[in-house]
N, C-alpha and C positions, 0 to 999 in steps of 0.2 A: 504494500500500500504506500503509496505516495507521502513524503511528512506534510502535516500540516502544522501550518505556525499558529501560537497558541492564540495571537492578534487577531487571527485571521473566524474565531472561535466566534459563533452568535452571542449577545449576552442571553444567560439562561430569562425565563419568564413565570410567572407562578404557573400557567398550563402547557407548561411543555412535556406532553405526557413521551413525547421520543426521544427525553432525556435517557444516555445511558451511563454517563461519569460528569458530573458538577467537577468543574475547576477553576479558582479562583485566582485574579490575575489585579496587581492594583488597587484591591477591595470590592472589584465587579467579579462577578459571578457567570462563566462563562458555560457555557454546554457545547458535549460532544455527542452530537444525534447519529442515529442510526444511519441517516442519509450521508454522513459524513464518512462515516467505518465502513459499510456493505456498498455503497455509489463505486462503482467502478475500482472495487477495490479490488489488489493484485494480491494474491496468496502464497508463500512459499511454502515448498515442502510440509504443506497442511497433511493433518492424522483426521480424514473427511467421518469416518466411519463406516456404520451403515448408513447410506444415502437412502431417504423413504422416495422421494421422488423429484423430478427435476426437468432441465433440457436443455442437452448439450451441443444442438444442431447449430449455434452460433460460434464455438471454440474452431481456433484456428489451427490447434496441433491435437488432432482427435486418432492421431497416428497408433494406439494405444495397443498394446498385449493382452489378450483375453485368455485367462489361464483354465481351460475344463470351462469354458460357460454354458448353460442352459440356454438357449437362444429360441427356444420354442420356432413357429413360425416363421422363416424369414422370408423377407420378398427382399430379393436387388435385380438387378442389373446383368449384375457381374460377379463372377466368383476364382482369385487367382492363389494359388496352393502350391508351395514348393514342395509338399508331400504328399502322401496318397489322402485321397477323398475316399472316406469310405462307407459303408452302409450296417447300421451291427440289425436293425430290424428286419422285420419281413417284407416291407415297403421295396426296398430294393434302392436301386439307382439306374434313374430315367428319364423321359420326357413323360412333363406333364399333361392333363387335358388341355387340347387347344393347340399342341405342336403339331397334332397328327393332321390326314386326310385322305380319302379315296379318290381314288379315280377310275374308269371303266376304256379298255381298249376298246376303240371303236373299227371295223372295216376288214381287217384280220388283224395276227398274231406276228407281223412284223411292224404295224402300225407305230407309230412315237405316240407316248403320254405325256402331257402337261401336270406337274404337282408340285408348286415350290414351296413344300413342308419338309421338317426334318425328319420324318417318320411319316408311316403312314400304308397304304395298303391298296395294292392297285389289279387290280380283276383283269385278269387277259379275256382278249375273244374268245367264242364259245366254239370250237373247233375239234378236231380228230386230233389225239395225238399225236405225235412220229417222234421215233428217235435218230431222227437228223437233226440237227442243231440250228436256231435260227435265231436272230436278234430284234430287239428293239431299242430307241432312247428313248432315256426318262429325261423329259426339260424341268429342271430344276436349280431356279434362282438360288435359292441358299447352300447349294457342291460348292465348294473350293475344290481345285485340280489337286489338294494334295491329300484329301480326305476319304476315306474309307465308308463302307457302304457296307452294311450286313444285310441279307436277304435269307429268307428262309418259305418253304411255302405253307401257308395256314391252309388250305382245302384245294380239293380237287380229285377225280376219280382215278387218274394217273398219276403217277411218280413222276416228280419233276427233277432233275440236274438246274442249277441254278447258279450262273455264273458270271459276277462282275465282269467283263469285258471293256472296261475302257470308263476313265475318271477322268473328269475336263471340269472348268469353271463353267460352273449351269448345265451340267447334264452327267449324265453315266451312261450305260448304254448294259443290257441283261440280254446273257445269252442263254437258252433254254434248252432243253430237249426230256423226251422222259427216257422211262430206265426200259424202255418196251410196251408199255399200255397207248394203244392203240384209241382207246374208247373218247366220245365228244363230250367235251367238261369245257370249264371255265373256271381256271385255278385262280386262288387270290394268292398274291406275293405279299408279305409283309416287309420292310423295308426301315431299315434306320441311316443317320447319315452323324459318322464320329465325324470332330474335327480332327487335321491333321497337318502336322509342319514339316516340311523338308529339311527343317537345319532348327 
């Protein structure tokens, strides 16, 4: 806290109820208020305790160490970890509701999809099997070229092979075929999209 000079001090008054120390200067009678101690006052290496409640969204070094905290809920932005992130519940670790989306192939099963979500689940045409191998791309705004793609297939009357072929900024490209089922299905791919770095 800043010094204050004791001149500089109100004279006390009979209702000054925000008196906190009377000090007498000259045979006047000065006060030191509240507004004078807590106004913009600076704290060194304070012992705060338990804090019941507060707001600290105005401090300018909020750079702080959170040692084991309970953090309940949190919503940001952003989250950066020079360690592993990990999950000790059954919740997992995911994307939440609202990152996902479908989408349906239309025309055949080499056709391109539109879906720039980072998850989500995309229905091919309803077609004969073969196990010949064929492709499509998926246009998707949020691929980085250096990012990985899991794919797995959630339904379908055939056996599918399912395989990334090709990662570019705003698309991938999935190569197919089944393991020999023959039969006219319309499989769903389910699909996630990691981020990833080259260096």
């Amino acid at each position: 806290m800043a010094t204050i000079a004791i001149t500089s001090l109100p004279a006390a008054t009979a209702a000054a109820v925000t008196d906190v120390l009377p000090i007498v200067q000259s045979g006047t009678t000065k006060q030191v208020t509240n507004a004078l101690l807590f106004t913009n006052a600076t704290l060194v290496a304070p012992a705060l305790g338990t804090v019941a409640s507060g707001n600290i969204s105005a401090c300018t070094s909020t750079s702080m160490a959170l040692t084991t905290p309970n953090i309940g809920a949190a919503t940001g932005t952003s989250l950066t970890a020079t360690g592993a992130i990990v999950s000790t519940g059954t919740a997992g670790v995911g994307y939440a509701t609202g990152a996902g989306g479908t989408v349906t192939q239309g025309t055949n099963r080499t056709t391109g999809v539109t879906l720039n979500k980072r998850c989500g689940a995309i229905t091919m045409f309803s077609a004969a099997g073969s196990a010949t191998a064929a492709t499509f791309t998926v246009t998707n705004s949020t691929v980085g070229a250096n990012d990985v793609i899991i794919l797995n297939q959630a339904s379908g009357t055939n056996l599918y092979n399912l395989l990334v072929t090709a990662v570019a900024a705003g698309s991938f490209n999935i190569t197919f075929l089944t393991t020999g089922g023959v039969a006219t299905d319309a499989p769903v791919i389910n699909f996630a999209v990691i981020d990833g770095v080259a260096a």
